[in-house]
DRENDO-1510 file (C-alpha; in Angstrom, 1 decimal, always signed):
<recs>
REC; n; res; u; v; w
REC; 1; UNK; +0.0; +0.0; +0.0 .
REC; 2; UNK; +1.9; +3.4; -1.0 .
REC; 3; UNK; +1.6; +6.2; +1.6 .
REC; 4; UNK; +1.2; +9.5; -0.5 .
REC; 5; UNK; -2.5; +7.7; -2.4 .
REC; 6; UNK; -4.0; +7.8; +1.0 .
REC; 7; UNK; -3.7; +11.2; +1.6 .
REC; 8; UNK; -5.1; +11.7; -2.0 .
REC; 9; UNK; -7.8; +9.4; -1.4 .
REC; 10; UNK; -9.0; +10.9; +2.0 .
REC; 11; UNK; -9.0; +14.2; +0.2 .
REC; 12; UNK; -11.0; +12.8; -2.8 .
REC; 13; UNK; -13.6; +10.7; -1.0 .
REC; 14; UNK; -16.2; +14.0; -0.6 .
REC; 15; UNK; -15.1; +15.3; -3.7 .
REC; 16; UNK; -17.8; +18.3; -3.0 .
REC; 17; UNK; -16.8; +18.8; +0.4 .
REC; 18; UNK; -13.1; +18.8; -0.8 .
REC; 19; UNK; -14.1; +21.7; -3.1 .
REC; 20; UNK; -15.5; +24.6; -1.2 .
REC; 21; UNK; -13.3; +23.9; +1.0 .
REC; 22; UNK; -10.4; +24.9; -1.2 .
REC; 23; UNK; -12.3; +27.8; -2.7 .
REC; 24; UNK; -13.2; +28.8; +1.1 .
REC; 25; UNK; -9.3; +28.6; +1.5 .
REC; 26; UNK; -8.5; +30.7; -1.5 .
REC; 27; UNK; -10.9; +33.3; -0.5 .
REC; 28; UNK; -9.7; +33.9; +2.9 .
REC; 29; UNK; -6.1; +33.6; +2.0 .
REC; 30; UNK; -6.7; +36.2; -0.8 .
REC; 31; UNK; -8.1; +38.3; +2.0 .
REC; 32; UNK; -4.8; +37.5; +4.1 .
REC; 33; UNK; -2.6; +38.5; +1.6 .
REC; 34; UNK; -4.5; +42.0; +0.4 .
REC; 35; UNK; -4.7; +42.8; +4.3 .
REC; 36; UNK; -1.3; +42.3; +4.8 .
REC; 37; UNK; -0.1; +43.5; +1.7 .
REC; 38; UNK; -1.8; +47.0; +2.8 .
REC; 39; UNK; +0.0; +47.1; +6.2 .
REC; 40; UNK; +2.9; +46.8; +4.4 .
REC; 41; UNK; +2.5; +49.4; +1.9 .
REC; 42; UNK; +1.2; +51.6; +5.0 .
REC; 43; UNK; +4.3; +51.0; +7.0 .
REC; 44; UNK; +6.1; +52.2; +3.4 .
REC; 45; UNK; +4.5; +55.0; +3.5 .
REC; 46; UNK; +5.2; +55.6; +7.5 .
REC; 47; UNK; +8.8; +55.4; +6.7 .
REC; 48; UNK; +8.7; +58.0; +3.9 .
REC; 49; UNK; +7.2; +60.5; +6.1 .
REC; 50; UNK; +9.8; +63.4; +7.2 .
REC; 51; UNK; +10.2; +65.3; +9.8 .
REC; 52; UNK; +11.8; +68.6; +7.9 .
REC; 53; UNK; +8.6; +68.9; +5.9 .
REC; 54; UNK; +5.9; +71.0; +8.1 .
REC; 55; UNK; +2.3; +71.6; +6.9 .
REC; 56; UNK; +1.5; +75.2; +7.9 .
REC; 57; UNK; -2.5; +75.0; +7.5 .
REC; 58; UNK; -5.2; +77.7; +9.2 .
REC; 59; UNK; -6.5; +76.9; +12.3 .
REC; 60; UNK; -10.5; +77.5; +11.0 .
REC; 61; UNK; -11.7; +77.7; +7.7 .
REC; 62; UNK; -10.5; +79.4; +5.1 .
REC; 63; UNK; -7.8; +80.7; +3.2 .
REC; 64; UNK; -4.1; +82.5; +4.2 .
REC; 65; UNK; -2.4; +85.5; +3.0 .
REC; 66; UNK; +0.3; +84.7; +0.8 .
REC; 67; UNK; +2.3; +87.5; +2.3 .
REC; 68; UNK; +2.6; +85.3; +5.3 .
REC; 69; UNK; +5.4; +83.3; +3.7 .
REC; 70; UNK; +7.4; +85.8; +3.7 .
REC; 71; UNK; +7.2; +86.6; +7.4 .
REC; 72; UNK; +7.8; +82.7; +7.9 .
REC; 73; UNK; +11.0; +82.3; +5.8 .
REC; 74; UNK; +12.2; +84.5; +8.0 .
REC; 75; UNK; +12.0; +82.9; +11.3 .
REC; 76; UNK; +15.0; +80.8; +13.0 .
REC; 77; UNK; +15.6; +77.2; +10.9 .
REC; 78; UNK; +13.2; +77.9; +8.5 .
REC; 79; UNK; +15.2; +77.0; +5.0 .
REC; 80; UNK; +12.7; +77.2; +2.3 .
REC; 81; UNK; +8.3; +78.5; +2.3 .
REC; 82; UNK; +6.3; +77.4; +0.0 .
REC; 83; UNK; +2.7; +78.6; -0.4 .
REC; 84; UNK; +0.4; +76.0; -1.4 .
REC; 85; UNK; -3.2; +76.2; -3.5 .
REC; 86; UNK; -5.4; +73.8; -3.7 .
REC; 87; UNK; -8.2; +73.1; -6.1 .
REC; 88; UNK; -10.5; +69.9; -6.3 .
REC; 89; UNK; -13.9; +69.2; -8.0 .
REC; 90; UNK; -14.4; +66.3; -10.6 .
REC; 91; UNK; -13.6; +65.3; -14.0 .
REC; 92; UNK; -16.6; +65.0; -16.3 .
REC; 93; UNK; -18.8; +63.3; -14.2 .
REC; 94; UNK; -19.3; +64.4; -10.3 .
REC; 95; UNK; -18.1; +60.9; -9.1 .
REC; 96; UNK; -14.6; +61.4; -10.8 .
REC; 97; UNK; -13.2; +63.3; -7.7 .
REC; 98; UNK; -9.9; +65.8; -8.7 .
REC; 99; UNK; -8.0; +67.5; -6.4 .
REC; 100; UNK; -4.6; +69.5; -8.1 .
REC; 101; UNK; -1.9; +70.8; -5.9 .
REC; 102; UNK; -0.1; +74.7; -7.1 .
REC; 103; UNK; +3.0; +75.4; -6.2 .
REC; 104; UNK; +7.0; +75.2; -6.7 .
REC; 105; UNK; +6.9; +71.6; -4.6 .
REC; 106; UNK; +10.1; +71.0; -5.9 .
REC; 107; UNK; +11.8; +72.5; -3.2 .
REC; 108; UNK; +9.7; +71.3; -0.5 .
REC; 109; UNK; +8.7; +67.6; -2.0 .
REC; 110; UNK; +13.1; +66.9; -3.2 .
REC; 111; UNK; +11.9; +62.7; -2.5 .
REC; 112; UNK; +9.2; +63.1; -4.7 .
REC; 113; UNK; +9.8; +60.9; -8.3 .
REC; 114; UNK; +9.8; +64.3; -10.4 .
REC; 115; UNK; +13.2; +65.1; -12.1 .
REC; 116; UNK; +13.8; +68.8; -12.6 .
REC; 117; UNK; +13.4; +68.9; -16.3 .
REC; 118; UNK; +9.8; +68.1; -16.0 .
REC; 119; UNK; +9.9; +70.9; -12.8 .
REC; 120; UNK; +11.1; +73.3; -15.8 .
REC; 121; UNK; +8.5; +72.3; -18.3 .
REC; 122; UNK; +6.0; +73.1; -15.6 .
REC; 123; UNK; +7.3; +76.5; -14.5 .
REC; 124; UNK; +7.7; +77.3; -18.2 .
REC; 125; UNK; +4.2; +76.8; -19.2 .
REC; 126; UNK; +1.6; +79.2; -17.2 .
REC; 127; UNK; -1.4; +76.4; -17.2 .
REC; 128; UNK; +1.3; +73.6; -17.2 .
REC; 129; UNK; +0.0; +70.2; -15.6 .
REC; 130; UNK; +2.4; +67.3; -13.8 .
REC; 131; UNK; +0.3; +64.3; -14.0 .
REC; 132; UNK; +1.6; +60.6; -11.9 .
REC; 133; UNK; +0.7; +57.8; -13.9 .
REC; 134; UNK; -1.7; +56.6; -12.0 .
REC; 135; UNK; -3.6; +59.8; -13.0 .
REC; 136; UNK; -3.1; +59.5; -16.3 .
REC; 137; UNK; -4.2; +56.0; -17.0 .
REC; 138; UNK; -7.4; +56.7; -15.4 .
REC; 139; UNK; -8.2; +59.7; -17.5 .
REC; 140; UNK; -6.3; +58.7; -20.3 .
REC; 141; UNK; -4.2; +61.5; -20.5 .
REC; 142; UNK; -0.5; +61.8; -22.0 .
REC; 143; UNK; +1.7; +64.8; -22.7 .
REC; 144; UNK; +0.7; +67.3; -24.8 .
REC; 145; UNK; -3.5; +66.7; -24.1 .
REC; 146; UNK; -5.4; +69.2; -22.3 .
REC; 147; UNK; -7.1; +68.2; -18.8 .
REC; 148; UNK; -10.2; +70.1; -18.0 .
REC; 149; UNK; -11.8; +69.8; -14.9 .
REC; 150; UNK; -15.1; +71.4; -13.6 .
REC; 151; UNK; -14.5; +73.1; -10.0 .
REC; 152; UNK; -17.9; +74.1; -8.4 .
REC; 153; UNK; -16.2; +76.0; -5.4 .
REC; 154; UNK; -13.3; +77.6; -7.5 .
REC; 155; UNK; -14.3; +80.7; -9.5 .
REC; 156; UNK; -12.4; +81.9; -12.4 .
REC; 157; UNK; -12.0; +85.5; -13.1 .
REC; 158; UNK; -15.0; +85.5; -16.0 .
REC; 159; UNK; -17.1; +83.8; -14.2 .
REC; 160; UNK; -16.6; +80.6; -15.0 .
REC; 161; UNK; -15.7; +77.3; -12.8 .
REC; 162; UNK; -14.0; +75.4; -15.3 .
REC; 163; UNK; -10.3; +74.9; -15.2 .
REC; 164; UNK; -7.7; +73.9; -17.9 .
REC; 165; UNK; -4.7; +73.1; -18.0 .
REC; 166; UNK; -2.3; +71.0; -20.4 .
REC; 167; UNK; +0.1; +68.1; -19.7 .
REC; 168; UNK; +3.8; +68.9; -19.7 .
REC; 169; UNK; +4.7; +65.6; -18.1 .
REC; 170; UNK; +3.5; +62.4; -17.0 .
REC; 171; UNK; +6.1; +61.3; -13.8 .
REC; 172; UNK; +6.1; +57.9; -11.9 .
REC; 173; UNK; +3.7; +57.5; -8.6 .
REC; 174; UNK; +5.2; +57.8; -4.9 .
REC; 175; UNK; +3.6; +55.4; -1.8 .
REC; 176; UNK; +2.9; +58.5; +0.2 .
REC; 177; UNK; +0.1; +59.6; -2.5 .
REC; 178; UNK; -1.3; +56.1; -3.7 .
REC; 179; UNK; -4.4; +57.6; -5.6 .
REC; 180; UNK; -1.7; +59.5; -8.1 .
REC; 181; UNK; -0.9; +63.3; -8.1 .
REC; 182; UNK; -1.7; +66.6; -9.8 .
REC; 183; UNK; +0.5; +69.8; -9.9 .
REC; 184; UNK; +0.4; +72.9; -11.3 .
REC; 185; UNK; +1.5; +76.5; -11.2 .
REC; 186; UNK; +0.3; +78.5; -8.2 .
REC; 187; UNK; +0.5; +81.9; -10.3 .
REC; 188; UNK; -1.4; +80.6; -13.2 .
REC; 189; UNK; -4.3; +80.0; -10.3 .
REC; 190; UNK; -4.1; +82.9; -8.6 .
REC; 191; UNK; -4.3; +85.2; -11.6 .
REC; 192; UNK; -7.1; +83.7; -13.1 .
REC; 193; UNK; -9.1; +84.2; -9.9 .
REC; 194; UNK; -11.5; +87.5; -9.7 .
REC; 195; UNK; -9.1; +90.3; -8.0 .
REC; 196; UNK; -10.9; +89.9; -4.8 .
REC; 197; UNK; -10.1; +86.4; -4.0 .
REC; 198; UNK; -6.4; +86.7; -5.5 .
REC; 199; UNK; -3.1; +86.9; -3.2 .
REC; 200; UNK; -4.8; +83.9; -1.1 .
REC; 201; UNK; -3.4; +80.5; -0.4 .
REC; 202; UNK; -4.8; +77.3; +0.8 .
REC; 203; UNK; -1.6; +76.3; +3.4 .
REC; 204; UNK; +2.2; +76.6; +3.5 .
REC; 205; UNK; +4.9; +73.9; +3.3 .
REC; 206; UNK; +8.0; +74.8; +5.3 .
REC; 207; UNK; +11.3; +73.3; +5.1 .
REC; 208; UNK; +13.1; +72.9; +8.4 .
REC; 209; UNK; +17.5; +73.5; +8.3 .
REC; 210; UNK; +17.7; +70.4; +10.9 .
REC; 211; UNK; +15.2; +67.7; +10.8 .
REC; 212; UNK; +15.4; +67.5; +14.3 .
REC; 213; UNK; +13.6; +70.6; +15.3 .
REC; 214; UNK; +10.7; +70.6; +12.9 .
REC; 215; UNK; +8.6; +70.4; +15.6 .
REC; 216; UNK; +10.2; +73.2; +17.1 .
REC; 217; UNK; +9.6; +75.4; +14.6 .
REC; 218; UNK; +6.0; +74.4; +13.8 .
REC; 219; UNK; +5.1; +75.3; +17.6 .
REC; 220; UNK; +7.3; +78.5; +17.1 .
REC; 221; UNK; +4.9; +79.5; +13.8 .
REC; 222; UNK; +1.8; +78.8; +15.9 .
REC; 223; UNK; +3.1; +80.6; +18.9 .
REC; 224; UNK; +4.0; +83.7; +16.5 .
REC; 225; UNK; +0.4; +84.0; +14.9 .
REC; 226; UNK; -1.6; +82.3; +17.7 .
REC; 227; UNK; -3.2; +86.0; +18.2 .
REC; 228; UNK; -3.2; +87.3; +14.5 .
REC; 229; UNK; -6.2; +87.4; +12.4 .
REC; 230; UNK; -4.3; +84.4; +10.7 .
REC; 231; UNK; -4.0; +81.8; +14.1 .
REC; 232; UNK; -1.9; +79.2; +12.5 .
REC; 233; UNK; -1.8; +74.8; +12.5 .
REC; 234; UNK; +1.4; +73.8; +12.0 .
REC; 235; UNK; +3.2; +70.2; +12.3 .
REC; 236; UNK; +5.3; +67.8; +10.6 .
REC; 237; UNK; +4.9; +65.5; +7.9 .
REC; 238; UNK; +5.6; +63.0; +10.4 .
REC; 239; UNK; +3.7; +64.2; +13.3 .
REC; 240; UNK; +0.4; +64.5; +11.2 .
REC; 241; UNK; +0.7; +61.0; +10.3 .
REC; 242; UNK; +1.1; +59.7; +13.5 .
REC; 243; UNK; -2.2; +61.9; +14.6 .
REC; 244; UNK; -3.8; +60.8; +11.8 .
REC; 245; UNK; -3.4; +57.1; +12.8 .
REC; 246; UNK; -4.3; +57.7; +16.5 .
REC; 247; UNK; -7.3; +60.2; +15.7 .
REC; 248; UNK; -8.6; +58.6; +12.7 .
REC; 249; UNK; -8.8; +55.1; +11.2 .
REC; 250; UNK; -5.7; +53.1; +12.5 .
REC; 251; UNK; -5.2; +51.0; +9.2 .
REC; 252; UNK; -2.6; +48.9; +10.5 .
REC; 253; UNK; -5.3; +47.7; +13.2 .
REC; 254; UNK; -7.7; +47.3; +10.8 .
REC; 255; UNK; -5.7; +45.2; +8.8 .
REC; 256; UNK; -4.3; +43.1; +11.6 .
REC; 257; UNK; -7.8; +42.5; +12.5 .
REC; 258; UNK; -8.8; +41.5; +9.1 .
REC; 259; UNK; -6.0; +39.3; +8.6 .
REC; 260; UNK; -6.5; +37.7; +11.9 .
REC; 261; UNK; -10.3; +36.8; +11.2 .
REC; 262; UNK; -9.6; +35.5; +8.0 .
REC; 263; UNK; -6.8; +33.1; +9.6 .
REC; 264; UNK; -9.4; +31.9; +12.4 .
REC; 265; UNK; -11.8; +31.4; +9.3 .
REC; 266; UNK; -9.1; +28.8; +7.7 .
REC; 267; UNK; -8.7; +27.7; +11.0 .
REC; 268; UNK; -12.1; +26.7; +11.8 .
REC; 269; UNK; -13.2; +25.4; +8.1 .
REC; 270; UNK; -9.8; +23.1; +8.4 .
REC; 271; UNK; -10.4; +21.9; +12.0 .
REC; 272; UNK; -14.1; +21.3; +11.3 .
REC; 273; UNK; -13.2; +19.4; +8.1 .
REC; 274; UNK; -10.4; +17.1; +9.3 .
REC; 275; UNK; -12.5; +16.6; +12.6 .
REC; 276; UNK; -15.0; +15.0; +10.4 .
REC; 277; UNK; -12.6; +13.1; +8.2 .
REC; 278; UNK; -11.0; +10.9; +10.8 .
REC; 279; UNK; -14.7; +10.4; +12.4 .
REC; 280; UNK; -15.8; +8.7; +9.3 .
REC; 281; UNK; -12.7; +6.6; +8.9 .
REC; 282; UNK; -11.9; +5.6; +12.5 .
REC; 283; UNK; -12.3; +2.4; +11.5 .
REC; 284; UNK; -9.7; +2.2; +8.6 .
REC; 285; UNK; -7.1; +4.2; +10.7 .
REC; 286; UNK; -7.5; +1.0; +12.9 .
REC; 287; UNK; -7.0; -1.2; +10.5 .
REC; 288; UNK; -3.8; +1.0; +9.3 .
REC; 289; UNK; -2.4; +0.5; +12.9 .
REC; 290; UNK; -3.0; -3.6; +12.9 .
REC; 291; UNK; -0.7; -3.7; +9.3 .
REC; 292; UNK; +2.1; -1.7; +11.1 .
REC; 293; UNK; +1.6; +2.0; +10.8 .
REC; 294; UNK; +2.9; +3.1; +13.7 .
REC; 295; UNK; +1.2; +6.4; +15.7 .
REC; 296; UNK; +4.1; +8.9; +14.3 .
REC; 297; UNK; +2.5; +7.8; +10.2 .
REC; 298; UNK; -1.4; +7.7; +11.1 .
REC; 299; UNK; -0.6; +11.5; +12.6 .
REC; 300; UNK; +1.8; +12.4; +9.7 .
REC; 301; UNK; -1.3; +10.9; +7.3 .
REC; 302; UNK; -4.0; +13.7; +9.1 .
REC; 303; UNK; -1.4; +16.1; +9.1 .
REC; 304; UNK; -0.7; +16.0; +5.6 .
REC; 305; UNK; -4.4; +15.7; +4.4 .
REC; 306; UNK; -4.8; +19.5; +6.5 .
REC; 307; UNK; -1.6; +20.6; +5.1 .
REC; 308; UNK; -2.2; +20.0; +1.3 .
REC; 309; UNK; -5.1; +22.0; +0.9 .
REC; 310; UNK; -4.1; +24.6; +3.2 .
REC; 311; UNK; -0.7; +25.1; +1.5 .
REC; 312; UNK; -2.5; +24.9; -2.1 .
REC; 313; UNK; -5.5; +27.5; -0.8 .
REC; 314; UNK; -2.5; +29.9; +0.4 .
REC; 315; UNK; -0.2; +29.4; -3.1 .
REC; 316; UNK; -3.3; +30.3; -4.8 .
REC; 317; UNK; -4.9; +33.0; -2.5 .
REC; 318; UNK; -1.7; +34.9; -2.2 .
REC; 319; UNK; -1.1; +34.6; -6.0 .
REC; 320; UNK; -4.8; +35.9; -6.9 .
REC; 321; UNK; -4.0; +39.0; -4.0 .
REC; 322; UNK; -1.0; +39.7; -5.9 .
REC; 323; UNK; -2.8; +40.6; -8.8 .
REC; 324; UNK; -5.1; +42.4; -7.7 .
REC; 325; UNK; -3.0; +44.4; -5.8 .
REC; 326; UNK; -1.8; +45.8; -8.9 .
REC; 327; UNK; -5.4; +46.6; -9.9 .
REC; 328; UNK; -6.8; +48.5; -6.5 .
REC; 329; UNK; -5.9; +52.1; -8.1 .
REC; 330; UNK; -8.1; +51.2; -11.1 .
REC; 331; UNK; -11.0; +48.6; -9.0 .
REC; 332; UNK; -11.7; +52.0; -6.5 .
REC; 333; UNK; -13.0; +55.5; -7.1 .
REC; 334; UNK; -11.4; +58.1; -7.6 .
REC; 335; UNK; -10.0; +60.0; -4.6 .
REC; 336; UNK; -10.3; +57.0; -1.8 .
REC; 337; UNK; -6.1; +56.9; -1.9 .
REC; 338; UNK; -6.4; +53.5; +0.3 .
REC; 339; UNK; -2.6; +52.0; +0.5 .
REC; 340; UNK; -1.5; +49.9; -2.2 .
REC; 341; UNK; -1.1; +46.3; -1.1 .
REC; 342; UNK; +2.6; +45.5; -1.5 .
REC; 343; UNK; +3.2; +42.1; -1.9 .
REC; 344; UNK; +6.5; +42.2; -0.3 .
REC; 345; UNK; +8.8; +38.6; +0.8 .
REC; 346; UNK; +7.2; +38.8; +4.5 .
REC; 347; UNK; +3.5; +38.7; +3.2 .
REC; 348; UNK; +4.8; +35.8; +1.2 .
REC; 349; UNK; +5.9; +34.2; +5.1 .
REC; 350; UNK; +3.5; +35.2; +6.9 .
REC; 351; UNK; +1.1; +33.4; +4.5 .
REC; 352; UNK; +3.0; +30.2; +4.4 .
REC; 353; UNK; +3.3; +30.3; +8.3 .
REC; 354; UNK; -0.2; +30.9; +8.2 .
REC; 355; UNK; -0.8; +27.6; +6.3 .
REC; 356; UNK; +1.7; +25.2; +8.5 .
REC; 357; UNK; +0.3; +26.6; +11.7 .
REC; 358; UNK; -3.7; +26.4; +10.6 .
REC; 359; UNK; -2.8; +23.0; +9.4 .
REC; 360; UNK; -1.1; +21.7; +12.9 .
REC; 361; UNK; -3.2; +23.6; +14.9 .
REC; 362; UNK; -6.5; +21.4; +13.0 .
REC; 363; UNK; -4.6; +18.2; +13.5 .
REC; 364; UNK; -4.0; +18.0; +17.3 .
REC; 365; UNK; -7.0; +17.3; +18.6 .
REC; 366; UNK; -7.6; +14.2; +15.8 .
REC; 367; UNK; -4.3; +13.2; +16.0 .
REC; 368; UNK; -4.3; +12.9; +19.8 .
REC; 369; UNK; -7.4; +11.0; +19.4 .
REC; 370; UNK; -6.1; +8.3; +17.1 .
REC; 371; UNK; -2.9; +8.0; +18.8 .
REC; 372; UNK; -5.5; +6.9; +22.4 .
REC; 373; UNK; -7.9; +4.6; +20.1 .
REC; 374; UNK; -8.7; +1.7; +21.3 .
REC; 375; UNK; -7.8; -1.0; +18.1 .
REC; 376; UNK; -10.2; -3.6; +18.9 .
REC; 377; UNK; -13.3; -1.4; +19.9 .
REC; 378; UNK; -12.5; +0.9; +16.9 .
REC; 379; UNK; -12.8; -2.2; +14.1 .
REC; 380; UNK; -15.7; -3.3; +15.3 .
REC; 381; UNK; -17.0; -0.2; +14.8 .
REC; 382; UNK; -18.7; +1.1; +18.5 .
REC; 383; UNK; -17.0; +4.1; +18.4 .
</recs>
């Protein structure tokens, strides 16, 4: 009698159970794989955060002088202000959300995939447009083709709400912005706005001298304007990530949490099935032990009947996440900017482990029990 057949033939004798078993595998493991995929790409995105980059916003609603900037450049370890406007509205159709960023980020953003001939190209050309990839697959854009969006809250100077601008260069995507960027030039913005509303930005982006007081100098900007008619917002690139995570939605929770459901899923569908498998052959694991399998084989047999399916439902679950990783940008709406799974070599472990630990986990308590049969009572079948 050859060993590896019987672990087929356990797994083929309820072909249907066998089945949805798998596909139950695949699903969660998918689900494994995408949640922990994200984590990664968040904790990608953690570590690109900076702590030289401060967001100088307005403490209510509203806009900021631009003239502000140049009170803020000249404040101790301040190396570089940039002022910052922001429009957003859709593209054609209201669910096609747009936001664009204006301003020189080149000096502010220096990690940012943009090289500084395309930087040129955009200060060169008034209504100039940077597009990321990501943005210009979606709307099917390329250099040279003219992007026009519709902003209800943005007036232009005739009247109009309607923005244009033309593509000047199409530059690779960055973690930190995983639904794609826009950029364009602040002045062309400002000048097309009615004369009341011009002169006005949306926030500033400091650069700090020493990394290490960046949150030194945000408080000192608050502190300075904290009785103006301008009171003031200020922290880090790093510092508003870590609020954002302990305010807001903590993705790396979520994900955990997901990922640990989706393993006590496996865990439960395996244990159930395997339970159920030995009950129904009790009998023939008896006779196994009277032709010589010894306690260490019967256990190896169960073990390997949880394994195999496990390990295939993982292979194939973390396969099928891996390619749909690639496709979240294009599966979601525009403007979500959820982390991109990345399907880096520890999601690929922790996947694996996933499988060998589900699988031992769902043979103990069979495994225990066949190893304390009783031979006799268990072939003449009263148990």
């Amino acid at each position: 009698m050859k060993f590896l057949p019987l672990v087929w033939a356990a797994l083929t004798r309820k072909p249907a159970r066998a089945v949805l078993t798998l596909l139950a595998m695949i699903a969660a493991f998918t689900l494994v794989g995408l949640m922990t995929g994200m984590n990664a790409g968040f904790k990608a995105i953690e570590a690109m955060t900076r702590s030289d980059r401060i967001y100088v916003n307005p403490r209510f609603q509203g806009l900021m002088p631009a003239a502000m900037g140049k009170q803020i450049a000249g404040m101790p370890g301040v190396a570089a202000v940039i002022p910052v406007g922001e429009v957003w509205g859709y593209y054609q159709v209201q669910r096609n959300n747009v936001y664009v960023g204006l301003g020189d980020f080149e000096r502010s953003r220096p990690e940012w995939p943009v090289t500084p001939a395309q930087w040129l190209l955009l200060r060169q050309d008034p209504d100039g447009m940077i597009m990321s990839r990501i943005q210009a697959e979606r709307w099917h854009k390329r250099v040279g083709d003219v992007f026009t969006m519709n902003a209800p809250s943005f007036n232009r100077m005739d009247g109009t709400k309607t923005w244009r601008f033309k593509v000047v260069a199409v530059a690779p995507d960055i973690a930190l912005n995983p639904d794609g960027y826009l950029f364009a030039n602040l002045t062309y913005f400002d000048k097309s706005k009615p004369l009341s509303e011009q002169g006005q930005v949306g926030y500033f982006e400091v650069m700090a001298a020493d990394p290490e007081k960046g949150s030194q100098i945000a408080r000192a900007i608050d502190d300075t304007y904290a009785s103006s008619g301008t009171p003031t917002r200020s922290f880090t690139d790093r510092a508003g990530f870590e609020n954002g995570q302990a305010n807001g939605v903590n993705v790396e929770k979520v994900t955990r949490d997901v990922s640990l459901a989706g393993l006590a899923m496996i865990l439960f569908l395996t244990a159930n099935g395997i339970a159920q498998s030995v009950r129904e052959r009790f009998a023939e694991f008896a006779a196994l032990k009277t032709i010589g399998y010894g306690d260490r084989i019967v256990m190896l047999l169960v073990f390997l009947e949880a394994a195999l399916p496990c390990v295939t439902g993982a292979g194939v679950g973390i396969g099928l996440a891996a390619i749909l990783s690639g496709m979240v940008n294009h599966l979601l709406p525009p403007g979500w900017g959820l982390p991109v799974p990345v399907m880096t070599l520890p999601v690929y472990l922790f996947a694996g482990l996933g499988a060998a630990v589900i699988a031992l986990a769902s043979t103990a308590l069979p495994a225990l029990k066949l190893r304390r049969m009783d031979i006799a009572t268990a072939l003449s079948g009263r148990t």
